[in-house]
C-alpha atoms as one frame of an Amber mdcrd trajectory, in Angstrom:
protein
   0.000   0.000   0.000   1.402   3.195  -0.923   1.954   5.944   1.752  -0.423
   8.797   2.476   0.668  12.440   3.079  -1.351  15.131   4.457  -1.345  19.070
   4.433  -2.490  19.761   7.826  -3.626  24.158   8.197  -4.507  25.589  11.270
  -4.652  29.649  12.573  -3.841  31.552  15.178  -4.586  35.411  16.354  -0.554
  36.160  15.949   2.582  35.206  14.311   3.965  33.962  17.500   1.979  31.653
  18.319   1.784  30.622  14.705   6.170  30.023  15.016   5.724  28.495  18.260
   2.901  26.128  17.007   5.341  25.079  14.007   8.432  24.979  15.709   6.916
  22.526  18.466   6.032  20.587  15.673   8.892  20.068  12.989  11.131  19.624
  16.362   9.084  16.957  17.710   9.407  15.066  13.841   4.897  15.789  14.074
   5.557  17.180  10.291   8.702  17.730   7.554   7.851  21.249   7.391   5.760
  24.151   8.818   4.821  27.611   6.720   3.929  30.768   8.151   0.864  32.515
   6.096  -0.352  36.010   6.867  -1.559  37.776   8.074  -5.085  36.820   6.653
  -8.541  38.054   6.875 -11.124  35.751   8.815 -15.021  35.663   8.774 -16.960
  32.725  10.738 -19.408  32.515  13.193 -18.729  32.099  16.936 -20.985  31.761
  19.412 -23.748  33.196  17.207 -22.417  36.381  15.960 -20.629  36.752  12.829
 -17.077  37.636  13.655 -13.983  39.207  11.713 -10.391  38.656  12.534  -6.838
  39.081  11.357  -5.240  35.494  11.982  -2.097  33.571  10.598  -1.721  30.637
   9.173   0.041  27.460   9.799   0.563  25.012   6.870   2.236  21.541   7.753
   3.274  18.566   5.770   3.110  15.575   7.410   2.161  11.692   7.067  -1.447
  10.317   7.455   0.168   8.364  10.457   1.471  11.495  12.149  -1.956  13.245
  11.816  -3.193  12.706  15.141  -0.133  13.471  17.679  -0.293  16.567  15.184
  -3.626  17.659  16.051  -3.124  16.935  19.914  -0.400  19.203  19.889  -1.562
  21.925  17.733  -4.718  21.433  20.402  -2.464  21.100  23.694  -0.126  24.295
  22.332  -3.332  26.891  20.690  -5.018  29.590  22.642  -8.424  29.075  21.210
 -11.188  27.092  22.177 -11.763  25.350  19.124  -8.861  25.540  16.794  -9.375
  24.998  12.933  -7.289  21.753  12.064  -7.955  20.813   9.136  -5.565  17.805
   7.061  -6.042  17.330   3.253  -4.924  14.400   1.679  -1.778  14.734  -1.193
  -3.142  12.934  -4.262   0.171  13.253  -6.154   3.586  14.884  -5.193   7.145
  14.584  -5.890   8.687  11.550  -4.953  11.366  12.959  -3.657   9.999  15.287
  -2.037   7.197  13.202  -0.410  10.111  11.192   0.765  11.973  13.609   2.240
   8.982  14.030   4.044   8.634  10.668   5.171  11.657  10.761   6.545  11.963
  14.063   8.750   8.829  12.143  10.136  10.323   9.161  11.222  10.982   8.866
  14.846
């Protein structure tokens, strides 16, 4: 069975805690890699009320089998309540690169 690689995104309210969030994670071997995107412009709903928000972005590549110690960091580490993490499956990629990847992720 082939491997499966996921981009895992989540956001934060500042760019700290968006480089703390990444750094925790490519040191711990959770994902290869960890990009910084922002700052962005949020609109969602909490708690009934439409709200608007400058947030930054967290973009990780990892394996399918590192998913979930991802997300219970990224949980464990993030300010908010209920942080977006969100992983989409790679349907193609380099080879290289996607083993590169699997590597870094290795423990």
């Amino acid at each position: 069975m082939a491997e499966a690689y996921v981009q895992v995104t989540t956001t934060t309210d500042s760019r700290q805690e968006a480089a703390e969030i990444a750094r925790s994670a490519v040191t711990g071997r959770l994902a290869a890699a960890a990009q910084l995107v922002g700052p962005i412009a949020s609109t969602y709903w909490w708690e009934g009320e439409i709200e608007s928000a400058e947030e930054w972005m967290v973009v990780f590549k990892t394996t399918a089998e590192r998913f979930e110690a991802l997300a219970a960091q990224i949980t464990e580490q993030h300010s908010y309540d209920t942080p977006e993490i969100i992983a989409t499956p790679v349907v193609a990629g380099s080879g290289d690169y996607l083993a590169w990847v699997r590597e870094q992720t290795t423990i």
